[in-house]
Kinemage of the C-alpha trace (Angstrom):
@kinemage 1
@onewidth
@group {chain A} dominant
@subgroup {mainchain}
@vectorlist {calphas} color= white
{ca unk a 1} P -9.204 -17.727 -18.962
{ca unk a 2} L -8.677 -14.606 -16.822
{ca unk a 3} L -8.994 -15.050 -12.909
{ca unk a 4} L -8.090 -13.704 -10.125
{ca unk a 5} L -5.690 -15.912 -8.076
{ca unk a 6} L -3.230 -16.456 -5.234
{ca unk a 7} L 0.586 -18.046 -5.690
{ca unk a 8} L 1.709 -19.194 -2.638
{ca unk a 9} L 5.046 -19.608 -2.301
{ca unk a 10} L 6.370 -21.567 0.769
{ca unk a 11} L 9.916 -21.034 2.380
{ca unk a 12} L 10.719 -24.793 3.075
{ca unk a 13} L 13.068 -24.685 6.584
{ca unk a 14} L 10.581 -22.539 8.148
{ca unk a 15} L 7.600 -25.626 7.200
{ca unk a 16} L 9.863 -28.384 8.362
{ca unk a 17} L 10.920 -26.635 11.945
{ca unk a 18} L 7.645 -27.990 13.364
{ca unk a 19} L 7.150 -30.948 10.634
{ca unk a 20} L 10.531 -32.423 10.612
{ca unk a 21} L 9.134 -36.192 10.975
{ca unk a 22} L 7.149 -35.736 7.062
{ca unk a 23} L 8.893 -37.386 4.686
{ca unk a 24} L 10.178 -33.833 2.690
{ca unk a 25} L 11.554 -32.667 6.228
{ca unk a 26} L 13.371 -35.633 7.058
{ca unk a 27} L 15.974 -35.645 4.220
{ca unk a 28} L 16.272 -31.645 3.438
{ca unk a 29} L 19.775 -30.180 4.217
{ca unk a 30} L 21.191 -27.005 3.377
{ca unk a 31} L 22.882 -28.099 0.290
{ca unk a 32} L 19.331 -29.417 -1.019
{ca unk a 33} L 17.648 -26.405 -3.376
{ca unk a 34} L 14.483 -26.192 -1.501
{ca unk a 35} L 16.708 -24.738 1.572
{ca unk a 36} L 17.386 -21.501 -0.663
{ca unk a 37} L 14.576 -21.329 -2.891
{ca unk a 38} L 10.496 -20.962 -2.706
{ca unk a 39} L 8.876 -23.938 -2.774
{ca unk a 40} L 5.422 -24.377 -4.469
{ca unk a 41} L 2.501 -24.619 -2.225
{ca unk a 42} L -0.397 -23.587 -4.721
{ca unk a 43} L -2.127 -21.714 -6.948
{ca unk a 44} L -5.320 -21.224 -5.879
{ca unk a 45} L -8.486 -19.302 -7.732
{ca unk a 46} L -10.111 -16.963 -6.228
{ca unk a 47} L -12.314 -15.331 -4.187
{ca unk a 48} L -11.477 -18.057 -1.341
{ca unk a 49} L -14.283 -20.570 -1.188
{ca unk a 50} L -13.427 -21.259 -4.663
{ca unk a 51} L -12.808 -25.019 -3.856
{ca unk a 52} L -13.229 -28.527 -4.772
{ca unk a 53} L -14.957 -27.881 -7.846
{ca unk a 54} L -17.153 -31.308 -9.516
{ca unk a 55} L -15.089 -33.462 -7.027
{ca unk a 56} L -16.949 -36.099 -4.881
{ca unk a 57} L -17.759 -35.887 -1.362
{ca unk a 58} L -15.666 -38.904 -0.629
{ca unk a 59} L -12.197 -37.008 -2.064
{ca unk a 60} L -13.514 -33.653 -0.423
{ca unk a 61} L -13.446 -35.881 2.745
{ca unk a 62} L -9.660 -37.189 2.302
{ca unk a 63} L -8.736 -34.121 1.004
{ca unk a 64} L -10.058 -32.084 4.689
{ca unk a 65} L -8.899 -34.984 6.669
{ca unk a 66} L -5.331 -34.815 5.281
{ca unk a 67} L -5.805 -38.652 4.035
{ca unk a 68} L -3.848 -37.356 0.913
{ca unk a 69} L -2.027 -40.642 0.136
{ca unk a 70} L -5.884 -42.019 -0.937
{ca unk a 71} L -6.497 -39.399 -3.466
{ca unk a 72} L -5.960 -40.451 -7.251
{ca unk a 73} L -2.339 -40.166 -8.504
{ca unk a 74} L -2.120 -37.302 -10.797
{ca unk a 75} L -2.294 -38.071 -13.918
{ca unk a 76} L 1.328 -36.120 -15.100
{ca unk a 77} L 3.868 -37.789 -17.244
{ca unk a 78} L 7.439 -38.576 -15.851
{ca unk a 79} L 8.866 -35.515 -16.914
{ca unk a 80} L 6.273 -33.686 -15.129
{ca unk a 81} L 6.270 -35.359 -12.090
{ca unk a 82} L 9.740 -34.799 -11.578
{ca unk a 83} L 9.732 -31.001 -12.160
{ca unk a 84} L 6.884 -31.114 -9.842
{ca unk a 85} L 8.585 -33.040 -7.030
{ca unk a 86} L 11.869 -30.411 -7.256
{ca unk a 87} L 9.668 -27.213 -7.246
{ca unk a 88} L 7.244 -29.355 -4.487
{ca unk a 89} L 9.009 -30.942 -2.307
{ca unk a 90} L 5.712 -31.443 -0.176
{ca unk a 91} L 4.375 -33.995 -2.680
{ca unk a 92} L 6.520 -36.600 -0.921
{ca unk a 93} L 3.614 -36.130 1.487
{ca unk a 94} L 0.758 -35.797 -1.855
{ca unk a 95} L 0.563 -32.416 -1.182
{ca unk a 96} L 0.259 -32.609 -5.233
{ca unk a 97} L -2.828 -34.466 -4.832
{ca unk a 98} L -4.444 -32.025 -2.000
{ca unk a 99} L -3.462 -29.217 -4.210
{ca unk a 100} L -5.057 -30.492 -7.298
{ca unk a 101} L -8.341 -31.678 -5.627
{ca unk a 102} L -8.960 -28.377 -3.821
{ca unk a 103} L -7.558 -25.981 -5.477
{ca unk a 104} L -6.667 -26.852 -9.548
{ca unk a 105} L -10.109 -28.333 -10.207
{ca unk a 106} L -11.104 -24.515 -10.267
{ca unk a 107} L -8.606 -23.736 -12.704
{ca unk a 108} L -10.605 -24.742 -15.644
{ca unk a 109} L -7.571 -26.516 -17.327
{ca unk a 110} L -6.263 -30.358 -17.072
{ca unk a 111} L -3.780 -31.427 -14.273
{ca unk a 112} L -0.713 -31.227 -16.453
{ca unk a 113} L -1.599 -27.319 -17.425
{ca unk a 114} L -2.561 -26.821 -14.173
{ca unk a 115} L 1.011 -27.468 -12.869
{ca unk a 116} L 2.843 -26.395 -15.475
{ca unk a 117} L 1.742 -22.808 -14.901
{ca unk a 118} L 2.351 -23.280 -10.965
{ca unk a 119} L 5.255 -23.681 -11.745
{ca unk a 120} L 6.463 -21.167 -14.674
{ca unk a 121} L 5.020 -18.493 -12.272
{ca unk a 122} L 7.132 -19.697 -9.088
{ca unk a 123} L 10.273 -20.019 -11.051
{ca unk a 124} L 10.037 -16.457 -12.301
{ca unk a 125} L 10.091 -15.375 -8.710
{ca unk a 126} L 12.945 -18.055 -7.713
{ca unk a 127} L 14.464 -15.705 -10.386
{ca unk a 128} L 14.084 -12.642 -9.035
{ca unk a 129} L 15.714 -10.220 -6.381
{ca unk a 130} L 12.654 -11.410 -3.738
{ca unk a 131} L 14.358 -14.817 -3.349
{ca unk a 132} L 18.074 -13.328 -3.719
{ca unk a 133} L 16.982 -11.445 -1.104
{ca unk a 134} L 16.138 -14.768 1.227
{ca unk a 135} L 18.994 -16.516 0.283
{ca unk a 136} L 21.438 -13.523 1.215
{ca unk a 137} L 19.602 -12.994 4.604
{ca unk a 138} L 19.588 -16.862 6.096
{ca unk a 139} L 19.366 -17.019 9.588
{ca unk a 140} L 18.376 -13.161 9.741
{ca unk a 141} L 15.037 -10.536 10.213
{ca unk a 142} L 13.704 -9.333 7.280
{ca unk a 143} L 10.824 -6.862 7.558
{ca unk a 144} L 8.189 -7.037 5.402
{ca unk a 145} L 8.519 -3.528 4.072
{ca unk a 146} L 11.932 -5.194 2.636
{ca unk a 147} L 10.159 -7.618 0.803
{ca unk a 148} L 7.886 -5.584 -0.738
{ca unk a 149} L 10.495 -2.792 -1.918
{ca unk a 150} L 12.191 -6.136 -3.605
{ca unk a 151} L 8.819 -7.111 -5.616
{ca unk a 152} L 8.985 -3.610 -6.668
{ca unk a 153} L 12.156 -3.844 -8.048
{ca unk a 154} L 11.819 -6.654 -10.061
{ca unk a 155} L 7.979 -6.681 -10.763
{ca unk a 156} L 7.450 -2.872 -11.050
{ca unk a 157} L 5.930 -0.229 -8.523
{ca unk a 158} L 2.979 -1.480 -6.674
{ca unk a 159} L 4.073 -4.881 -7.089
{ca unk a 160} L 5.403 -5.300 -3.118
{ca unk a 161} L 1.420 -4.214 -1.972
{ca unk a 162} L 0.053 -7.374 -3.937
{ca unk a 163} L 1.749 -9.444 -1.118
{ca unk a 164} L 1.204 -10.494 2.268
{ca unk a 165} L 3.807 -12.450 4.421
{ca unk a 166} L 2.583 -14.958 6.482
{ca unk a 167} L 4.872 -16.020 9.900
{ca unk a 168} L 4.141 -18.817 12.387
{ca unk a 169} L 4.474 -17.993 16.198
{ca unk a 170} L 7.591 -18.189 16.654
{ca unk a 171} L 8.095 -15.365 14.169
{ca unk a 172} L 9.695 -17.214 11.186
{ca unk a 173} L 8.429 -16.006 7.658
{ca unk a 174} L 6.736 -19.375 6.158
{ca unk a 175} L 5.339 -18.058 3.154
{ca unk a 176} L 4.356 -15.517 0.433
{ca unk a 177} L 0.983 -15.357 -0.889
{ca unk a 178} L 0.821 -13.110 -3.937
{ca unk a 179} L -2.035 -11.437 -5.540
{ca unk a 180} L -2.588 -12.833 -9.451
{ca unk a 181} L -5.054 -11.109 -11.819
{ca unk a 182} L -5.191 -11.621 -15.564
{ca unk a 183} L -4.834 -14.775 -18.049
{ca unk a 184} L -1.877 -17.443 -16.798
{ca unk a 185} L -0.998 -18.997 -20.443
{ca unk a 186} L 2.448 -21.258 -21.052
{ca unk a 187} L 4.434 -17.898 -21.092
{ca unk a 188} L 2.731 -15.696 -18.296
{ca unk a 189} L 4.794 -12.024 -16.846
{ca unk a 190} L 4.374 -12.423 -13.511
{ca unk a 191} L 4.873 -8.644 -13.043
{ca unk a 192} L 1.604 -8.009 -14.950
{ca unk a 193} L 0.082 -10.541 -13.197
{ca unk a 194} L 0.781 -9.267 -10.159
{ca unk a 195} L 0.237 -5.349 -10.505
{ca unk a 196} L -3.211 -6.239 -12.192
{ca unk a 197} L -4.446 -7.384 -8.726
{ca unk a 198} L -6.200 -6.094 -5.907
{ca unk a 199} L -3.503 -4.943 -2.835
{ca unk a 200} L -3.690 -7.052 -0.312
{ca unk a 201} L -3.162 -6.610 3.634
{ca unk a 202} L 0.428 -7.333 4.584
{ca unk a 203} L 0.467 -9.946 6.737
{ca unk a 204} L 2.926 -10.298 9.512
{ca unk a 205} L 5.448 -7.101 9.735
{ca unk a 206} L 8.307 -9.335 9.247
{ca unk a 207} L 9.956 -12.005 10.307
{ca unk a 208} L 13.359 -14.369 10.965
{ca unk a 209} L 14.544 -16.585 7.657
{ca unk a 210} L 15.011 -20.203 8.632
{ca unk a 211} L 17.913 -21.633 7.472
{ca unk a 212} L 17.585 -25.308 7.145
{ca unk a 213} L 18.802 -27.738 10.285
{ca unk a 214} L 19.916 -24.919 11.956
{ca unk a 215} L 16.598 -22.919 13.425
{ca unk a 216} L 16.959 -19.286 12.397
């Protein structure tokens, strides 16, 4: 089904400076993956009210309150679950379960699809020269001009305006949230994806990338 949507792609020290008590916080290090890599925070239809789609007020009211844990389990096989839980490291906290209720009931697919095309989509940009060029810069400023000339180069010209950075106050990057248009089957180019969509403001103008345990 063709859409318009939004990946976004967390960068998983810069989430834990200020939420190091959660349970994915507590144990990361900087041998763990999620220290060098994106980490999945969603995939979310648009346009942005696009939410909670035939779910019941009472699950609408865990999911807004953050009561997470008392959402229904996901109903993923093991396999699934663990892909999920190395690509989402959040879903020690059911992040999974917030995602799915407010976001992947729009989708107009099952959980397992829903997921599975998360994370095909973040894996070809854990591929790419965007996240070689986070891993080679730990602990330094990257502007956001950078980034975008890197989404060019691996997901053709116009790519890099399809993204917008988003920082925190203290001026570390914390996420990419890239602009999706077309059909997301079991194979999808995220390239074409990408350069099908609307441009899209960019954000912060850069920022520092957290290395994990150590600040930037």
């Amino acid at each position: 089904m063709e859409g318009q949507y939004v990946l976004a792609a967390s960068w998983q020290p810069a989430f834990c400076e200020r939420r190091y008590r959660t349970p994915e916080c507590r144990t990361q290090s900087p041998e763990r993956t999620d220290a060098r890599r994106f980490s999945l925070h969603g995939l979310w239809p648009q346009p942005i009210g696009n939410v909670y789609c035939g779910v019941s007020g009472r699950e609408r009211d865990q999911s807004e309150s953050g009561d997470w844990k008392s959402l229904t389990p996901l109903d993923l096989g093991a396999a699934a679950h663990e892909a999920l839980a190395q690509r989402m490291p959040g879903s020690l906290s059911y992040l999974d379960r917030h995602q799915w209720i407010k976001h992947g009931t729009c989708y107009g697919t099952d959980v397992d699809t829903y997921f599975s095309h998360a994370m095909v989509l973040l894996d070809q940009l854990n591929g790419s020269a965007v996240q070689g060029l986070f891993e080679s810069n730990l602990g330094q400023r990257l502007r956001a001009s950078q980034v975008r000339q890197a989404f060019d180069r691996d997901f053709g010209a116009g790519a890099g305006e399809r993204v917008r950075l988003v920082c925190d106050d203290q001026g570390l990057i914390t996420e990419l949230r890239i602009g999706l248009k077309g059909t997301i089957g079991p194979d999808p180019a995220l390239g074409e994806l990408i350069r099908a969509a609307p441009t899209r403001s960019v954000g912060c103008r850069g920022g520092w990338v957290d290395q994990a345990g150590r600040g930037r």
